[in-house]
VEXSEMI-409724 format. One record per residue (C-alpha): chain; x, y, z; residue number from 1. Coordinates in nm, 4 decimals, always signed. Layout:
residues N
<node chain="A" X="X" Y="Y" Z="Z" resi="NUM"/>
...
***
This chain:
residues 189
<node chain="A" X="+2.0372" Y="-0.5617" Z="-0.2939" resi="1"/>
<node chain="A" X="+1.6635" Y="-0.6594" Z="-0.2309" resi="2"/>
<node chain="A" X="+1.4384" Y="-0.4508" Z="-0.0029" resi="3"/>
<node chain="A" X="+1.4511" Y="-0.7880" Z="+0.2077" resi="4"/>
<node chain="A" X="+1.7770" Y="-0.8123" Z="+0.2150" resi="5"/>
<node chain="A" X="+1.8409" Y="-0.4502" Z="+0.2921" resi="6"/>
<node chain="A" X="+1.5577" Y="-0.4977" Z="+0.5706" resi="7"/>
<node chain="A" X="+1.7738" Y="-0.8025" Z="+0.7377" resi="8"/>
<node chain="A" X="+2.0563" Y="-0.6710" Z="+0.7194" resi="9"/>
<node chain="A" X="+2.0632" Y="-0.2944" Z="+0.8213" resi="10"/>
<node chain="A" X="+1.7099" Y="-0.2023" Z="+0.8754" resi="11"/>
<node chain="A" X="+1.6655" Y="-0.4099" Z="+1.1578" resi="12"/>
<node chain="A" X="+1.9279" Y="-0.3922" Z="+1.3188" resi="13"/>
<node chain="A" X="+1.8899" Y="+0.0114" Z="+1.3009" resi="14"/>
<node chain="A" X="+1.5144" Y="+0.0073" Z="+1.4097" resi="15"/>
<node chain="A" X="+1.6174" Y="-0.2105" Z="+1.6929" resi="16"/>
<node chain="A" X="+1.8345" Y="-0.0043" Z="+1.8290" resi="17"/>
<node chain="A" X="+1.6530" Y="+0.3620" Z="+1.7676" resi="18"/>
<node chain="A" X="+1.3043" Y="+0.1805" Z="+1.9085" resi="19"/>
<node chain="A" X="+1.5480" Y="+0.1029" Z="+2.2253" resi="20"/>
<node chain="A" X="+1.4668" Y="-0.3268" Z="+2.2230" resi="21"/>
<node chain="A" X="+1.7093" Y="-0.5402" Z="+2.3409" resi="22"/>
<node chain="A" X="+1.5335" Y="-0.8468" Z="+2.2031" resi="23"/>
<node chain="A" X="+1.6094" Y="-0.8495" Z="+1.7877" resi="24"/>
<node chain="A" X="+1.2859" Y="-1.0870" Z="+1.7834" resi="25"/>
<node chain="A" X="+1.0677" Y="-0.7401" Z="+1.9096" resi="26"/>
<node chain="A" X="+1.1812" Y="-0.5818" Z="+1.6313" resi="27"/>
<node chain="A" X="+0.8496" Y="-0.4688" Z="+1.3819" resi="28"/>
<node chain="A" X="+0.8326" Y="-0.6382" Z="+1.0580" resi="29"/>
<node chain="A" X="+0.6166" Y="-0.6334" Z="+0.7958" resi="30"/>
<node chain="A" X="+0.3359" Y="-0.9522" Z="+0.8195" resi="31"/>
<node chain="A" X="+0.1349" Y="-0.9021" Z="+0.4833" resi="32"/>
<node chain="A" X="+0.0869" Y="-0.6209" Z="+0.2237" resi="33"/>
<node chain="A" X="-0.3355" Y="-0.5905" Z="+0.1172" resi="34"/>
<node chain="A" X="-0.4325" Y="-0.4495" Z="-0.2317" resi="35"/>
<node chain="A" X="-0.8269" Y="-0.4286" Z="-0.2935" resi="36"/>
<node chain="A" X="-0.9957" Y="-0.2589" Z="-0.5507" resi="37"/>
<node chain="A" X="-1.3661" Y="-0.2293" Z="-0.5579" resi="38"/>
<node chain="A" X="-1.6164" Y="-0.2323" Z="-0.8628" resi="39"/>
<node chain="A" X="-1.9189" Y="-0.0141" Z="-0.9043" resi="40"/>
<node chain="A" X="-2.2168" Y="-0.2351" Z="-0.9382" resi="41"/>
<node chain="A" X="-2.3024" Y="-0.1535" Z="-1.3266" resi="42"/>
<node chain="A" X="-1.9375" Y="-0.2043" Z="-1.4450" resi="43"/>
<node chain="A" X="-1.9512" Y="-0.4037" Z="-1.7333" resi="44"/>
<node chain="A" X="-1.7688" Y="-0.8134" Z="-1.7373" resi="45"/>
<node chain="A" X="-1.5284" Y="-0.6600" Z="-1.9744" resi="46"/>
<node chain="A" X="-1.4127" Y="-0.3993" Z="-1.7779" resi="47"/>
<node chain="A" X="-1.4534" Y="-0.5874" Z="-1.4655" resi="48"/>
<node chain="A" X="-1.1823" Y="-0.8845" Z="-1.6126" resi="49"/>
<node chain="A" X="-0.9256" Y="-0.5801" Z="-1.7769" resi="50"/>
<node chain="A" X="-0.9249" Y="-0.4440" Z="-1.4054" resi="51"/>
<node chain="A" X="-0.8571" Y="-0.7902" Z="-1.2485" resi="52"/>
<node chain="A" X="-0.6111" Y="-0.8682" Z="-1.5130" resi="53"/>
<node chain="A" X="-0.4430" Y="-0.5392" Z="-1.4285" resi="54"/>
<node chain="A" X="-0.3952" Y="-0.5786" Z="-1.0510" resi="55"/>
<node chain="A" X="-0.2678" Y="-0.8998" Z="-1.1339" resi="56"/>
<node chain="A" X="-0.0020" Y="-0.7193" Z="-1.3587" resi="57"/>
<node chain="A" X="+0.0757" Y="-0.5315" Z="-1.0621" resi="58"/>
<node chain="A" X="+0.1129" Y="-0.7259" Z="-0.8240" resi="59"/>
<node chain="A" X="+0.2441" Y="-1.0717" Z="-0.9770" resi="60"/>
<node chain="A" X="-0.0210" Y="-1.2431" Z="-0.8039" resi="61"/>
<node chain="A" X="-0.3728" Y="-1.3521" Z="-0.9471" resi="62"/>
<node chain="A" X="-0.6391" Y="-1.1819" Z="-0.7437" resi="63"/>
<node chain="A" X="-0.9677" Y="-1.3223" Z="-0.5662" resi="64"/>
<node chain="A" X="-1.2950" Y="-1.1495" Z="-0.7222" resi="65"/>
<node chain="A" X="-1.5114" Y="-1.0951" Z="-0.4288" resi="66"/>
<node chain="A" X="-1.9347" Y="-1.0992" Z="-0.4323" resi="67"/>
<node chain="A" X="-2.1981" Y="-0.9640" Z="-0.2675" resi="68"/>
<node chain="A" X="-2.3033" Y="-1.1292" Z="+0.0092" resi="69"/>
<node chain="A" X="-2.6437" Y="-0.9388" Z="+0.0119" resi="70"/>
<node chain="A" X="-2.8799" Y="-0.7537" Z="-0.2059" resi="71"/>
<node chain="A" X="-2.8991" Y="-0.4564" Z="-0.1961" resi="72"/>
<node chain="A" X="-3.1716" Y="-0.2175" Z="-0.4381" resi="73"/>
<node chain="A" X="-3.0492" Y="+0.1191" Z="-0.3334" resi="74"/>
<node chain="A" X="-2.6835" Y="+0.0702" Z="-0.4468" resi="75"/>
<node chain="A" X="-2.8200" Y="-0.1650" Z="-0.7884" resi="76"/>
<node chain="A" X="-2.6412" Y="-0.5060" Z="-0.6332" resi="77"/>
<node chain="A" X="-2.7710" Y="-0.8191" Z="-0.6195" resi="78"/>
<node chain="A" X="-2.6605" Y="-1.1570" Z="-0.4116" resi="79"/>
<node chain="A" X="-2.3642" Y="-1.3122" Z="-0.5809" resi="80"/>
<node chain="A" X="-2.2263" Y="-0.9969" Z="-0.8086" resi="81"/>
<node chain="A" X="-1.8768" Y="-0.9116" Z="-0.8002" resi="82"/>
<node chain="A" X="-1.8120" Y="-0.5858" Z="-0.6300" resi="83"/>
<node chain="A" X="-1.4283" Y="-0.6093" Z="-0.6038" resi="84"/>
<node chain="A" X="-1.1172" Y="-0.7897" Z="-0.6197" resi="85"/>
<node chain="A" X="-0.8592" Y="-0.8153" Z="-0.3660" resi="86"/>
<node chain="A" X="-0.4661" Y="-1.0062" Z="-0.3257" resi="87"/>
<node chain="A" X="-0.2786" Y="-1.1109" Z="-0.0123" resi="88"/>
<node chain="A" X="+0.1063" Y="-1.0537" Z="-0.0610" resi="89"/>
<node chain="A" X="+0.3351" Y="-1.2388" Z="+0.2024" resi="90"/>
<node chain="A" X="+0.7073" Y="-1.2907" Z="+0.1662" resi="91"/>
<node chain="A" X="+0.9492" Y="-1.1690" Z="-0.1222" resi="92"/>
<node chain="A" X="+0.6284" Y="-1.0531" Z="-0.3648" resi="93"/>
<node chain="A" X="+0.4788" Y="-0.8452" Z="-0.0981" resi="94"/>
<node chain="A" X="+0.8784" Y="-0.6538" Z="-0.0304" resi="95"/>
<node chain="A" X="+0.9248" Y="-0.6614" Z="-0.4157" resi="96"/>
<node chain="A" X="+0.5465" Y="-0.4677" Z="-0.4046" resi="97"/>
<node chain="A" X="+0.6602" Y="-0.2257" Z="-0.1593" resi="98"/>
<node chain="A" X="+0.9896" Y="-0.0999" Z="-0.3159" resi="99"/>
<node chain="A" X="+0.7961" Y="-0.0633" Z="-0.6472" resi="100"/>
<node chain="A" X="+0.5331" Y="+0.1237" Z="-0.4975" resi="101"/>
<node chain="A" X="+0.7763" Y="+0.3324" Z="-0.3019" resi="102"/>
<node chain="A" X="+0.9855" Y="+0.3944" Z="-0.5797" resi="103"/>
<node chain="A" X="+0.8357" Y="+0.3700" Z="-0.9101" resi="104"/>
<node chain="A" X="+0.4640" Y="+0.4103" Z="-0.8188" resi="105"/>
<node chain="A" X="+0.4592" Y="+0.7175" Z="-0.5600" resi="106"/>
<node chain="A" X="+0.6835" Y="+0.9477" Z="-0.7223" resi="107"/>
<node chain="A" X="+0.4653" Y="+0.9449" Z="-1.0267" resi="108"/>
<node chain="A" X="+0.1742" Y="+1.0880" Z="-0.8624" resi="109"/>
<node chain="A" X="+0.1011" Y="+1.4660" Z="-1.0015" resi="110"/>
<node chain="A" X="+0.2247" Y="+1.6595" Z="-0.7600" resi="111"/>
<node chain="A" X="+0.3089" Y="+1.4234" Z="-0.4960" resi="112"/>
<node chain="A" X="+0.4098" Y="+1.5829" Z="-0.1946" resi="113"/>
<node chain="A" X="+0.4087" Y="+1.2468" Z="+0.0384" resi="114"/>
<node chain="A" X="+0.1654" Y="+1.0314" Z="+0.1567" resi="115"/>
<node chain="A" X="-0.0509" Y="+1.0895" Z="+0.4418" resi="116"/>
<node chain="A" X="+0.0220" Y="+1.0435" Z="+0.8466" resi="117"/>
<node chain="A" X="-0.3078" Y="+0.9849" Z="+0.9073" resi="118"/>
<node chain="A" X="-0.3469" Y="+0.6376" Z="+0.8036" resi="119"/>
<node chain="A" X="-0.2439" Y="+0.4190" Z="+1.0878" resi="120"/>
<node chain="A" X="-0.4849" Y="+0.2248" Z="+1.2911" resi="121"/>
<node chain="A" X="-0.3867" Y="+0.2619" Z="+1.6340" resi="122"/>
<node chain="A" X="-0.2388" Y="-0.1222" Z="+1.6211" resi="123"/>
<node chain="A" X="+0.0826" Y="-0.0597" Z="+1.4124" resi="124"/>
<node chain="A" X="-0.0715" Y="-0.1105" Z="+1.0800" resi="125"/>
<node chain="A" X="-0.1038" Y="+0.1447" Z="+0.8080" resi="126"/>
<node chain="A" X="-0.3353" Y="+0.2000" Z="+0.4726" resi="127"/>
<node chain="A" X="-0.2957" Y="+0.4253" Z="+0.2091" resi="128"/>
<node chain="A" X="-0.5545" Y="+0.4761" Z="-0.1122" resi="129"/>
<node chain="A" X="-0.4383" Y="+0.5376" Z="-0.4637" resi="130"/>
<node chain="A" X="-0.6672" Y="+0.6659" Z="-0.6964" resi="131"/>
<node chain="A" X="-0.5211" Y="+0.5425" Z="-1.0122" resi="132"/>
<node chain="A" X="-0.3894" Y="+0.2433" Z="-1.1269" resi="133"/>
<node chain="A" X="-0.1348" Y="+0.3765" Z="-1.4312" resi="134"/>
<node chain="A" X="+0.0642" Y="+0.4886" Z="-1.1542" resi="135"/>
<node chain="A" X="+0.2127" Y="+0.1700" Z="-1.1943" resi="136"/>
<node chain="A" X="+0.4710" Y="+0.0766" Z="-1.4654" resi="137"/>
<node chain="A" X="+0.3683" Y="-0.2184" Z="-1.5483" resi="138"/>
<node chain="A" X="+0.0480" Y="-0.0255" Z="-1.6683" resi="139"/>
<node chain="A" X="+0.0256" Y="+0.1007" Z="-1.9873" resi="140"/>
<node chain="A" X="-0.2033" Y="+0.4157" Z="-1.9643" resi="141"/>
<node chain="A" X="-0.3562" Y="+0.3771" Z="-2.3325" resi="142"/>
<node chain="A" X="-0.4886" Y="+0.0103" Z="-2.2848" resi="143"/>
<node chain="A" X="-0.6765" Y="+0.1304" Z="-1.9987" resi="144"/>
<node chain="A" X="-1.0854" Y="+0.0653" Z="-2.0211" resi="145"/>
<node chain="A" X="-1.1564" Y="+0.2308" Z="-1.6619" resi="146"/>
<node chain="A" X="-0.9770" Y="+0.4302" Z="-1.4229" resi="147"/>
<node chain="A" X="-0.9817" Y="+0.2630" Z="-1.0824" resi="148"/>
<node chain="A" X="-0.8607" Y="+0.3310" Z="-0.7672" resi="149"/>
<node chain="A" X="-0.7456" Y="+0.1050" Z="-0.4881" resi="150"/>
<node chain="A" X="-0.6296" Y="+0.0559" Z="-0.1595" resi="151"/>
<node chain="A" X="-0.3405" Y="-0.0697" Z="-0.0225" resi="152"/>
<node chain="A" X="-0.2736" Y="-0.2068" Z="+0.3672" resi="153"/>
<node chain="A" X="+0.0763" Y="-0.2309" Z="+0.4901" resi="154"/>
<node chain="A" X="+0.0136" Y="-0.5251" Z="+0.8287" resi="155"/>
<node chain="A" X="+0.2896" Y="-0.5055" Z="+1.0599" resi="156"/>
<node chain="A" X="+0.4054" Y="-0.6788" Z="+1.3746" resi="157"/>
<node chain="A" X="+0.4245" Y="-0.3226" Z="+1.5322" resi="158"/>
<node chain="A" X="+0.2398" Y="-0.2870" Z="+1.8494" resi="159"/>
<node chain="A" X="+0.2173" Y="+0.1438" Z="+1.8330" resi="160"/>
<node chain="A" X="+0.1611" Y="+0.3575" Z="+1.5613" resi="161"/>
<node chain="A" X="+0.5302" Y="+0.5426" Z="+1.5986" resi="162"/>
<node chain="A" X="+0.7043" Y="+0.2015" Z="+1.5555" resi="163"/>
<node chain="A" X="+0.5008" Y="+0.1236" Z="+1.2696" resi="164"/>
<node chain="A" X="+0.5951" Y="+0.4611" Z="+1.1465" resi="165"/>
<node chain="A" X="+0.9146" Y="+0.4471" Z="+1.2173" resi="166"/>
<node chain="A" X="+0.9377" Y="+0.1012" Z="+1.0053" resi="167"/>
<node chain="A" X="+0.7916" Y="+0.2458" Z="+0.7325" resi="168"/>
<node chain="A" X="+1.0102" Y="+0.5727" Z="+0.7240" resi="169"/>
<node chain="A" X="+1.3257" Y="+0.3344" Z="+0.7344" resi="170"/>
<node chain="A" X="+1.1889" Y="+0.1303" Z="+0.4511" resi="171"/>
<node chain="A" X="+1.1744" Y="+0.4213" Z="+0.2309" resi="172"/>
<node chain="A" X="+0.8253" Y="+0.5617" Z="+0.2660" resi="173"/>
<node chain="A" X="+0.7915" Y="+0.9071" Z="+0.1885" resi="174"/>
<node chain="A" X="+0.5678" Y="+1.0871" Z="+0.4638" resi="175"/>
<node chain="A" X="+0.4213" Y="+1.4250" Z="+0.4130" resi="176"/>
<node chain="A" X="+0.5439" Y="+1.6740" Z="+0.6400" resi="177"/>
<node chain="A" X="+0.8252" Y="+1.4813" Z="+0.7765" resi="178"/>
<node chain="A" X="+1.0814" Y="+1.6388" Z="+1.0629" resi="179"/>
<node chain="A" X="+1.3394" Y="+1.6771" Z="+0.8084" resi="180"/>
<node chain="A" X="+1.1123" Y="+1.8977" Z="+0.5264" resi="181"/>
<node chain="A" X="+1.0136" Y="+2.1436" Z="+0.7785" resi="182"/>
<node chain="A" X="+1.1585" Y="+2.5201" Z="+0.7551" resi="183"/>
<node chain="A" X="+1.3976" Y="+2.5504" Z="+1.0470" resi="184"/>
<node chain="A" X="+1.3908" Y="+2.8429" Z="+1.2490" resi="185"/>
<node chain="A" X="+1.6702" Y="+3.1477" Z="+1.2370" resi="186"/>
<node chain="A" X="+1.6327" Y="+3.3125" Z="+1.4694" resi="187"/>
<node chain="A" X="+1.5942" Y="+3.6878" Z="+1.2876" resi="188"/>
<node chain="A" X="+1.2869" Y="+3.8076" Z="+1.3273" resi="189"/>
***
């Protein structure tokens, strides 16, 4: 069963009922899933199109190299020069994105303990940075020219950070310091 699927049919209904709305339609879903990466200004075009090409691995979509819109002498960039690359996922590419990251990418991380609370927005939405792309398995770690890092935004239709969270935690998201990983209390002392 696909993270969609899984989402349709017991997710939702599940979230609708612990988040207490009586109209399925209020229920939050994800809208879009965001994955930049951006370039220092004196990476070289072969690195630059070996880092495209490999967030286009990753997420089965072909990115959109973004420029400068201004020049800039203190940071070396000039009008026009790409400076990063970035991919809209919508529909069953940005789910399929999600359970990989979730389940292949996350747990790979060096001592990976959860990912932060501390990125929502205040409007439901949540980002998260990764610091390395072989994280990914689609990656192979000794084809790598650069180490880059990236960051990824979950947009959701939730309207408060708890629902958003909440979301998130049912579709498998591993939270650091969660309710359930903390030491109970017993009572000797």
């Amino acid at each position: 069963m696909t993270l969609y699927e899984q989402f349709r049919k017991e997710i939702a209904p599940a979230l609708q009922k612990a988040l207490g709305l009586s109209n399925p339609m209020e229920t939050p879903r994800l809208v879009k899933i965001v994955v930049n990466m951006g370039f220092d200004a004196a990476t070289d075009k072969d690195v630059l199109k070996a880092l495209v090409q490999d967030l286009a691995m990753l997420t089965g979509q072909k990115p959109i190299v973004t420029k400068a819109r201004k020049s800039i002498s203190n940071f070396k960039v000039r009008q026009g020069m790409p400076i990063g690359a970035k991919v809209t996922l919508r529909g069953s590419r940005m789910y399929d994105f999600l359970e990989r990251l979730i389940h292949l990418a996350l747990p790979r991380i060096r001592d990976f303990r959860g990912v932060s609370a501390h990125g929502f927005d205040g409007r439901g939405n949540y980002s998260l940075g990764l610091t390395d792309q072989t994280i990914f398995p689609e990656i192979d770690p000794d084809s790598v020219k650069q180490i880059q890092g990236m960051n990824v935004t979950i947009v959701t239709t939730a309207k408060t950070d708890e629902a958003c969270r909440r979301l998130l935690e049912m579709l498998g998201m591993p939270f650091a310091g969660t309710r359930a990983s903390k030491p109970q209390e017993t009572g000797v002392g």
